[in-house]
C-alpha positions in Angstrom: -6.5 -36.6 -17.1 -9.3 -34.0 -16.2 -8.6 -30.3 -16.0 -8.8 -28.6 -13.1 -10.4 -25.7 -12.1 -12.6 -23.5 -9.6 -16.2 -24.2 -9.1 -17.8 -21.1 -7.8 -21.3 -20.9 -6.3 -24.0 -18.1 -7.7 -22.9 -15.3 -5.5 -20.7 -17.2 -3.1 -17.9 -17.3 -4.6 -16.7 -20.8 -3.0 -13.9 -22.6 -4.6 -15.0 -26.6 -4.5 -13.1 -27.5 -7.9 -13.6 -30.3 -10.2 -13.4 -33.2 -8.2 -14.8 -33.9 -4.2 -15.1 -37.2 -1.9 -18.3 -38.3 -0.6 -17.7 -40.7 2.1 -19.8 -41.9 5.0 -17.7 -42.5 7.4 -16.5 -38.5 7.7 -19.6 -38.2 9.6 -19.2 -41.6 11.7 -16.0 -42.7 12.1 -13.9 -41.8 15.4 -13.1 -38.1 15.0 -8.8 -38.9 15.3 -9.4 -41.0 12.0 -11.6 -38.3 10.7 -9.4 -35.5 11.3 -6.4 -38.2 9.8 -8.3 -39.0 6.8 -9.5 -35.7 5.7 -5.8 -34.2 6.1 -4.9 -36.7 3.9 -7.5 -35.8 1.6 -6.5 -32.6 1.3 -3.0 -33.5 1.0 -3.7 -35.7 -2.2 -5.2 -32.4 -4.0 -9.1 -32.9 -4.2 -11.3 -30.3 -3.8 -14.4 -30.7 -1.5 -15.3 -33.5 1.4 -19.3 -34.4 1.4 -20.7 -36.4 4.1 -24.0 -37.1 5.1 -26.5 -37.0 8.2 -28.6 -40.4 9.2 -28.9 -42.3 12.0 -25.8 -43.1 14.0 -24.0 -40.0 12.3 -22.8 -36.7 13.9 -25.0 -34.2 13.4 -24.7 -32.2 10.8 -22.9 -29.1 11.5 -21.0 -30.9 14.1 -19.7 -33.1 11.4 -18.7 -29.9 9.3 -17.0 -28.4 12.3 -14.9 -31.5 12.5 -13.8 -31.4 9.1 -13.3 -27.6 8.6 -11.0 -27.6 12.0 -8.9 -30.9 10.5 -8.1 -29.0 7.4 -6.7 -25.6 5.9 -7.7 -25.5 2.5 -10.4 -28.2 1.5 -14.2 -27.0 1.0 -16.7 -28.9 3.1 -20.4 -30.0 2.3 -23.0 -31.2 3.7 -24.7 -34.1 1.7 -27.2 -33.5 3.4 -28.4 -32.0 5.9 -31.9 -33.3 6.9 -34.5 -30.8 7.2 -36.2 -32.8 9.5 -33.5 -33.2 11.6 -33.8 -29.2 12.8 -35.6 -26.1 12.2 -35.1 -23.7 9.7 -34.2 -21.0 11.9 -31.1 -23.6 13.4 -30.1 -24.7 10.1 -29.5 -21.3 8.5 -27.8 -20.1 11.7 -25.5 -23.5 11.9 -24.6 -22.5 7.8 -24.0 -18.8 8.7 -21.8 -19.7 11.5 -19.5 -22.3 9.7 -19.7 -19.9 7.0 -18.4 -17.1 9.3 -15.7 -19.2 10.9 -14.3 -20.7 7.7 -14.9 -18.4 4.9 -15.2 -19.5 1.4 -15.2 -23.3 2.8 -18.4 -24.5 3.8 -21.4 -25.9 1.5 -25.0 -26.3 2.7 -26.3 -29.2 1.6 -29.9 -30.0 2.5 -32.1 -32.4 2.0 -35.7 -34.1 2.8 -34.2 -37.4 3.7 -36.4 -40.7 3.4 -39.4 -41.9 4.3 -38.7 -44.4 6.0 -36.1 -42.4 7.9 -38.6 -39.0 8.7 -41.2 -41.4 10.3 -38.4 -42.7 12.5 -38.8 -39.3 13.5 -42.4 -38.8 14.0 -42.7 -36.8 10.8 -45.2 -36.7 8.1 -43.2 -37.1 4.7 -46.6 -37.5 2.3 -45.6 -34.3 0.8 -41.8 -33.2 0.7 -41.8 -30.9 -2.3 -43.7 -28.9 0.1 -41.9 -29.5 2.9 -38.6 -28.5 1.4 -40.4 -25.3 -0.1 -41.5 -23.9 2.9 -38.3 -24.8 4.7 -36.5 -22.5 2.0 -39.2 -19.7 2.9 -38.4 -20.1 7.2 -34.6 -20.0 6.5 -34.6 -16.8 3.8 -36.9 -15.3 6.6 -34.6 -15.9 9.3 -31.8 -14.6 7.3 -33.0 -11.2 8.8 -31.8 -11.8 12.4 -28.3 -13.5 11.1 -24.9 -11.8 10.7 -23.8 -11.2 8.0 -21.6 -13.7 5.7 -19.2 -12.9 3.0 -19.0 -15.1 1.3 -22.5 -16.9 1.4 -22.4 -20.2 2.1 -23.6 -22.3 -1.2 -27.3 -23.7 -0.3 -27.5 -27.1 -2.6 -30.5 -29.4 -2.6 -30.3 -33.0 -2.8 -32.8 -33.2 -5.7 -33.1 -36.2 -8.0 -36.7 -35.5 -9.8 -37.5 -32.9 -12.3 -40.1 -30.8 -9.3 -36.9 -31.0 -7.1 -34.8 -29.6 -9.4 -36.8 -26.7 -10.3 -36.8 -26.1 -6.9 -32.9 -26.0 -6.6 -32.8 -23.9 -9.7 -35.3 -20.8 -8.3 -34.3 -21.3 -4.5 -30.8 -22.7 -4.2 -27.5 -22.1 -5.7 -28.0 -25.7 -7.1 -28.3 -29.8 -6.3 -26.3 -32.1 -4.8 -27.5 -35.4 -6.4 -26.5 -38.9 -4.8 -27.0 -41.9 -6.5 -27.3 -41.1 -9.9 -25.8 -41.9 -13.6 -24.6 -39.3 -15.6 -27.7 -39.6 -17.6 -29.5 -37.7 -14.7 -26.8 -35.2 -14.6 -27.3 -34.7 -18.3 -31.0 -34.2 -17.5 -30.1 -32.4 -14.0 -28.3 -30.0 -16.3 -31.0 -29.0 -18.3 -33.2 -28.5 -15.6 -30.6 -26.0 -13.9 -29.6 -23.9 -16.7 -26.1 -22.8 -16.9 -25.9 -21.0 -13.5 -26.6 -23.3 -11.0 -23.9 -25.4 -9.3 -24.5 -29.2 -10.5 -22.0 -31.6 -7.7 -23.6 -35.6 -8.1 -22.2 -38.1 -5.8 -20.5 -40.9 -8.0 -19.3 -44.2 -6.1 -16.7 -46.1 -7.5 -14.4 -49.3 -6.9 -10.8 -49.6 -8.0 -11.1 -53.2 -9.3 -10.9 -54.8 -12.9 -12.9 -58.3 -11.9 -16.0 -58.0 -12.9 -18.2 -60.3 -10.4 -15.8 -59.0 -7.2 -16.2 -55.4 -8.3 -20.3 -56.1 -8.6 -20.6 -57.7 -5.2 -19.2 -54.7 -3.4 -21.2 -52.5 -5.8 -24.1 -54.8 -5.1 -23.3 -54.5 -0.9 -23.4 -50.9 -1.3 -26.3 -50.4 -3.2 -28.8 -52.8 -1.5 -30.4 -50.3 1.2 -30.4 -47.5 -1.6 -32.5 -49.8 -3.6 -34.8 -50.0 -0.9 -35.3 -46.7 -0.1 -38.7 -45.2 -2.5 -36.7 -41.8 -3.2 -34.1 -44.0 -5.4 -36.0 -46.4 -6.6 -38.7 -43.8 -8.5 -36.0 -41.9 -9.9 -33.8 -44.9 -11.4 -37.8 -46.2 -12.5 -38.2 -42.4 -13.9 -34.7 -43.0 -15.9 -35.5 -45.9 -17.8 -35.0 -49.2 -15.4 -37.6 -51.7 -14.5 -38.1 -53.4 -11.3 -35.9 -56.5 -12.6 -33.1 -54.0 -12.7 -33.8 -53.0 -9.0 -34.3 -56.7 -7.6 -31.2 -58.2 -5.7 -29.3 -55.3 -5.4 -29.1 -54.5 -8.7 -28.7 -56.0 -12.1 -25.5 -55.7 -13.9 -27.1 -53.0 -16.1 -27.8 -51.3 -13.2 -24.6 -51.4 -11.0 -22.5 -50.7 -13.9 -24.8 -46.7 -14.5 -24.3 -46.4 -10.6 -20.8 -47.8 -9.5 -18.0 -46.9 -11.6 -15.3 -49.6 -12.0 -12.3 -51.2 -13.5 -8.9 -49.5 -13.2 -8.1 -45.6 -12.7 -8.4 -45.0 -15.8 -12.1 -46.3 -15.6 -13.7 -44.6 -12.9 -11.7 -41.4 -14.1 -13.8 -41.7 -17.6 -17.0 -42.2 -15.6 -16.4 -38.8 -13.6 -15.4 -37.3 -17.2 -19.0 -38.4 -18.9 -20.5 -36.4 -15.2 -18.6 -33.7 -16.4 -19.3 -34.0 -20.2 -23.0 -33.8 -19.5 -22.6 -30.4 -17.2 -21.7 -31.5 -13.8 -19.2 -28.9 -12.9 -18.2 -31.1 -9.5 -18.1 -34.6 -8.9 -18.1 -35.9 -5.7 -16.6 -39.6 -5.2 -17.5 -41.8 -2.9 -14.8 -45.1 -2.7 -16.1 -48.4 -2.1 -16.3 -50.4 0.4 -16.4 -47.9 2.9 -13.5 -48.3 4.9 -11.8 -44.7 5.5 -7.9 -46.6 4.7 -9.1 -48.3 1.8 -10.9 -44.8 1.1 -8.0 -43.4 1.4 -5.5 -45.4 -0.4 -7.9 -45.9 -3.5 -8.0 -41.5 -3.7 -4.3 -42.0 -4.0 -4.6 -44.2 -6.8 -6.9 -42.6 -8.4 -5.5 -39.0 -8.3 -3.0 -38.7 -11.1 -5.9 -40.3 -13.6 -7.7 -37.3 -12.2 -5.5 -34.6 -12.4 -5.6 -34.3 -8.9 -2.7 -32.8 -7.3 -1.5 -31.2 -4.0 -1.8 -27.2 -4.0 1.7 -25.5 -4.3 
């Protein structure tokens, strides 16, 4: 069982607790089972939903808006919010006005996104540390013109490499990683210092048969792998190209996709946590917002989840 307890932002003073759920489908799926599956959530006694903004999802505020109106208690983050997807001036006045509307609840995750993804866009992504950089600088200068929010929402950045980090360390109240083992939290951590928030996405599936739990890890992971962003960073951590082919060697699913019974993927969140993540966002596997659901519910008492009283 894992402890509970508040998570709060530098200066924010947001409440996401130990343990969240990442889940694609809170930004894609019909809004009734949205609104159904995040009460639920809620319900079963986790702390933060996370969902993410790509093609085909709602945008990202939208998506929050969604989720903060289904629910009473539950924080709610972006993960992430593309920066090429609006300005800066929009995106810190989307954040001030969920933050307004739902105090203490809402999480601004943002991101640089892709490649592949930006170009799809019409966007130049040859230098994102930059990009991201002087996003930071348009939204603290548009701050001016804002109402103001008390609490702040939490600004994250979904940094995986060291340059990233730093970044999220001396602009942000933290990082959001996604894909990542707890080796990179361990090295996340260090990176941050004590005072940053540290909240990696960790995906997991609730079965004890090895080659059936690898194939919907290996279903899952396939894109990722494709993607440069992911690729670099799990080079970066120690794994070859072998590792990376065909959606992932054993080695490699098993340090990205926690599985086995509860009490397996519950020991994976608690080596995140060993190394210094203070919040661990799950994502269940295969993405199907039922099975989601009813795999949160198994999972909770291993946890320490439980409903508020």
């Amino acid at each position: 069982m894992i402890e509970q307890f508040t998570v709060t932002g530098s200066e924010t003073g947001m409440g996401i607790g130990r343990i969240g759920v990442w889940h694609p489908l809170l930004g894609r799926a019909p809004a009734q089972a949205v609104r159904r599956a995040a009460a639920e959530i809620e319900a079963l006694g986790y702390g933060a939903l996370w969902y993410g903004e790509a093609p085909g999802t709602r945008e990202a505020f939208t998506a929050g808006a969604v989720l903060l109106a289904a629910t009473e208690r539950i924080a709610v983050g972006s993960g992430i919010a593309n920066i090429w997807a609006r300005d800066a001036t929009a995106m810190a006045a989307g954040a001030a006005a969920l933050g307004e509307a739902y105090p203490g609840r809402f999480a601004l995750g943002v991101g640089v996104s892709h490649a592949p993804l930006v170009e799809r866009r019409g966007h130049d992504y040859t230098r994102p540390l930059a990009a991201m950089s002087a996003y930071l600088d348009a939204m603290d200068r548009s701050a001016a013109d804002l109402f103001p929010v008390d609490p702040a929402p939490p600004r994250l950045l979904a940094a995986l490499r060291p340059r990233m980090l730093e970044l999220a360390r001396d602009r942000a109240d933290g990082a959001h990683p996604y894909f990542v083992p707890p080796e990179h939290t361990a090295a996340a951590r260090e990176i941050l210092g004590p005072d940053r928030i540290l909240a990696p996405e960790q995906a997991f599936v609730l079965e004890s048969d090895p080659g059936r739990a690898r194939q919907v890890a290996r279903e899952h992971m396939e894109g990722y792998l494709r993607l440069p962003n992911y690729a670099n960073n799990l080079r970066h951590l120690g794994f070859g190209d072998d590792d990376l082919a065909g959606g992932g060697s054993d080695r490699l699913v098993d340090a990205i996709v926690a599985w086995g019974d509860a009490d397996a993927v519950a020991a994976r969140v608690r080596e995140h946590l060993d190394a210094g993540a203070d919040h661990v966002a799950l994502q269940p596997l295969p993405p199907d917002l039922d099975t989601g659901v009813a795999q949160l519910t198994e999972l909770a008492p291993a946890l320490g989840v439980r409903p508020e009283r």
